[in-house]
Structure formats: C-alpha cells, structure tokens
N, C-alpha and C positions, 0 to 999 in steps of 0.2 A: 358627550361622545368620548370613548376612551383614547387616548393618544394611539396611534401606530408605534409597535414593533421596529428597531430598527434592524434590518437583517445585514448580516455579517459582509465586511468587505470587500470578499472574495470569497470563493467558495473552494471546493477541490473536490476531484471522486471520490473520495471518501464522507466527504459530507453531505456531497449529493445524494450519495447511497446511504447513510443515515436517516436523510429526510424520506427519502421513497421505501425506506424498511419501518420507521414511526417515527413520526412526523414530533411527536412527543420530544421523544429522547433527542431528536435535532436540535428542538427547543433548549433542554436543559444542556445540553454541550455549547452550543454556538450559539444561543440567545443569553440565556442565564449565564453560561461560563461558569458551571459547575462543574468542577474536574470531573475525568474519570481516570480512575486510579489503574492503573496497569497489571494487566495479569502475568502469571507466568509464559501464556503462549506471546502475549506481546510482548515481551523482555528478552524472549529468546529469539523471537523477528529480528529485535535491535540489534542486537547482538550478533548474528548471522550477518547480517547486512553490515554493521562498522569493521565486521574482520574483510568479508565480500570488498568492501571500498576499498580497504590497503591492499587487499590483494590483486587486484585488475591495476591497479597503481603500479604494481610493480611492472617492469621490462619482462618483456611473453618468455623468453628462455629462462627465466627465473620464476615462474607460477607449475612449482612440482611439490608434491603433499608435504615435503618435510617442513617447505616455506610457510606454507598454509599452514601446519601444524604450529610452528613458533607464532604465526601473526595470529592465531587464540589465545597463545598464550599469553604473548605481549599486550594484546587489548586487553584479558581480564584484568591484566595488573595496572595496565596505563590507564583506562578508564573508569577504573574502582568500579569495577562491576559487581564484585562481591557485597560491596555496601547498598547498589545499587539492586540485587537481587533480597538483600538478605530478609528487607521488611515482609515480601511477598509470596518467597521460597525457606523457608525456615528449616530450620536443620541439616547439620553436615552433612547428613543422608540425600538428603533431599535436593541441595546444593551438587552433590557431586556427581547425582541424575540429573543436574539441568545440564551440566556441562558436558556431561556424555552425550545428551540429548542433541545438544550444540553440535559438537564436534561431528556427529553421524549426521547429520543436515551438512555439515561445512565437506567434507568427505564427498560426498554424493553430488558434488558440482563435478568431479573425474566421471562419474556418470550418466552424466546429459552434455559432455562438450566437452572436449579437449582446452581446457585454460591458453597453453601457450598460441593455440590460435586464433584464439578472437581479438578484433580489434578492438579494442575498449575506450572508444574515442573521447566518451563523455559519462563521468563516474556520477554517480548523486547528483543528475543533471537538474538543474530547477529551470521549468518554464513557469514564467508571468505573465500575462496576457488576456487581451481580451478572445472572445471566440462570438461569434455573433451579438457583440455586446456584453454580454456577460463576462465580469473578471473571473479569472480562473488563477490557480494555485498549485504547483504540487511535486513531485520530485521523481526522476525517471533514476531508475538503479541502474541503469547502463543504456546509451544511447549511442549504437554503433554505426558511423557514418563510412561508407567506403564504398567496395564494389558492390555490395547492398545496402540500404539501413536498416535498421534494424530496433525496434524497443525489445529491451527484454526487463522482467520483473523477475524477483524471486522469490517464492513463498515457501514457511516454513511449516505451514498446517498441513488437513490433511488432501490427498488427495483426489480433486473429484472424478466422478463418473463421465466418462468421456460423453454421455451425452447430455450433461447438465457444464460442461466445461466453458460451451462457448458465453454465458453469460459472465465468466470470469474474467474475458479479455473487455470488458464495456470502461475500466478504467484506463488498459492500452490504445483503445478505441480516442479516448477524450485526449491523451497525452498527444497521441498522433495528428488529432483534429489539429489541437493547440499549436503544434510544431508547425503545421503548413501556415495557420494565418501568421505567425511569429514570423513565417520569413525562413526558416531553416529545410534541411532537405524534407522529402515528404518520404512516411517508412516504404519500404518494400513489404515488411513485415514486421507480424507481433511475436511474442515468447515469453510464456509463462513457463520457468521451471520449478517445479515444485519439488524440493528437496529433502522431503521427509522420506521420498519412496523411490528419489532417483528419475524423477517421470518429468520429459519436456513434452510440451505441448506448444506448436506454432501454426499460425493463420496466416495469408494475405491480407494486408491492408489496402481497402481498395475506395472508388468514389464516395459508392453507397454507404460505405463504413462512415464518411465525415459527415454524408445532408444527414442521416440516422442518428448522429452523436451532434449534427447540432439538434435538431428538434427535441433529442433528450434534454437537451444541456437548457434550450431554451424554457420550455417544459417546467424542470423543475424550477429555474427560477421566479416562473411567473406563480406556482404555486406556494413557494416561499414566501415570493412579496405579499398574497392574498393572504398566506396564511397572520403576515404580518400585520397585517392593517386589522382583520378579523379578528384578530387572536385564538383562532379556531386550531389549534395543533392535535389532528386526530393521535389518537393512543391506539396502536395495534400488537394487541396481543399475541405472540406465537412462542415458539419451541428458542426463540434466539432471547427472550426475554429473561429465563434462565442465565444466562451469562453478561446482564445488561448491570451496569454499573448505578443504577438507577433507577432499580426496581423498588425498591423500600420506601422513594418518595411517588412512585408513577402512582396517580387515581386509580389507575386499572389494576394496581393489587391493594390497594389501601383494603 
C-alpha cells in the first residue's frame, strides 16, 4: 500500500483556492514544493503592497501624493527591486512600463478613500489559527479596528464585473472567520479595492458569512487529506492553465 501524502501544515486562501481551482497544481506547489516563479502581475502586487505598508504607517496628516510618490521611490531603491524585477521584466523599456504601471495603481488609492482618514490600525496583519480545527495562515493588508472594523485588501489586477465580484470577497470571508475565533473584534465589514481602475467594492460581514467559510474551509481540508492518502490530485484543465507555472510538467498537456 502506498504511503499517504503528507499535507501541508497550514493552509491559507490562497491555497485553498488553488486546490478548488486544480487540485494538480496544489499538489506541485504545496506537496512537491516546486516553486513557482513570479510574474510580472505578481511583482507589481509586491510592490504596490510594500509601498501601501509604509505608507498607512505613516501619521494620517502626512499620507498626501507627494509622500506616496517618494515612498515608490524609496522602496524601489531600498528593496532592490530593480534586480528583483529585472530576471522577469527585461528591458529598460519594459522596466520603465512596470513602474509606470506601479505608480498608476499606487495613485488610484486618492480614488477609493481619502488616506489621511482611515484608521490603519493593523498594517500586514498576520492571523495564525485554527478555525474549526483546521490551521489557517495568512496576512490582512489593513485591519481597521474602531468605530467599525473593517478588512480591506488591495488588488492590482483587473477589475471584475460587478456581478462575478462577490466571489472575490471568500478570502475576506476566511480572514474574518479567523479573527472571531482568534479572539479579536469581529468585522463590520469587507473591502476589496482594486486599484488598476480606481474601483472599491465593500460588503457586510455577517453570521452566515462565518458557518458558510467554515464548511468551505472544512470542506477543502477533508478533500485535501483524501486526496492525500489517495494520491488522486484531479488535473483541471481551463483558460487559467495558460498562466500556470506548471504547465510543461502537468499530465493534462504532456
């Protein structure tokens, strides 16, 4: 009998939604621990997001464009981004469209919220924990605690159709779950701002939001561990496979 799979010691929405997008490619990231190499959309995430940290860091009467515009400047230089981009974004041309690219996402926070008013209580928050048993993993880009709370995430892709949106909040959904059994306040509210186009989008967090993200949550882990023990990781084919960093070795294009 073949030995069981050991599955990962925590998991996170992101890798839950791996497993439930192919089960495959869950495999080779978090079983095998086969990198995957970073794209240019993922690079310029990072990147939005480590200027985004310094700058909610700062004191609210000091978050005005000119700031934001040196705290680009200062990360590409302070965290060698340039070297960081360069294996992936090649050429000066190329290079100085990513940055443009950057900067018009970083810009476009003045257009979903006023910076010097938000309370920015908890920057790159990490929750650890379990949630009905299952360890959980992962990192909140702004956890606003006061006369509401609040999650908010920020994304630098594109933006969707308002009527395919709400499946976008299922990772706000698990952070929120996580926070209650942690112990911490429970949200008032979620907030996805997507800053390619300028566009916020916010829901209530509500009961039904947490029994729904545990039976998800529980859900995939028990399909995980079956798949573990099976060694059965279906391979699903779609239009997202195009972009999979692991296509060359998946069965399904061999």
């Amino acid at each position: 009998m073949t030995e069981a799979l050991a599955p990962p010691p925590h998991l996170s929405p992101s890798s839950m939604g791996t497993f439930n997008q192919c089960p495959q490619k869950f495999k080779y990231s978090k079983i095998d621990l086969i990198p995957d190499q970073p794209t240019e959309a993922t690079l310029m995430g990072n990147f939005v997001h480590e200027v985004l940290e310094y700058f909610y860091a700062m004191p609210p009467e000091e978050r005005v464009i000119g700031a934001l515009k040196n705290l680009a400047s200062y990360t590409w230089q302070h965290s060698n981004w340039l070297e960081r981009v360069d294996p992936f974004v090649s050429g000066d041309e190329n290079i100085l469209m990513f940055r443009w690219k950057s900067w018009w996402c970083l810009e476009n926070i003045f257009k979903v919220e006023q910076p010097e008013d938000v309370d920015a209580t908890h920057i790159e928050y990490e929750l650890n924990g379990e949630l009905a048993g299952v360890t959980l993993k992962g990192f909140i880009d702004r956890f606003t605690v006061g006369d509401s709370v609040v999650i908010s995430d920020y994304k630098t892709g594109k933006t969707p159709h308002a009527r395919w949106v709400d499946d976008k909040f299922l990772q706000l959904r698990i952070y929120g779950s996580l926070a209650i059994a942690l112990g911490l306040p429970a949200p008032d509210s979620l907030q996805l701002l997507y800053l390619k186009d300028g566009t916020k989008f916010e829901v209530p967090f509500t009961d039904s939001d947490v029994s729904d993200t545990i039976t998800y949550v529980t859900n995939t882990k028990n399909a995980i561990d079956e798949a573990c023990q099976t060694h059965e990781f279906e391979t699903r084919r779609t239009r997202l496979c195009d972009w999979c960093a692991y296509k060359t070795i998946c069965p399904a294009w061999r």
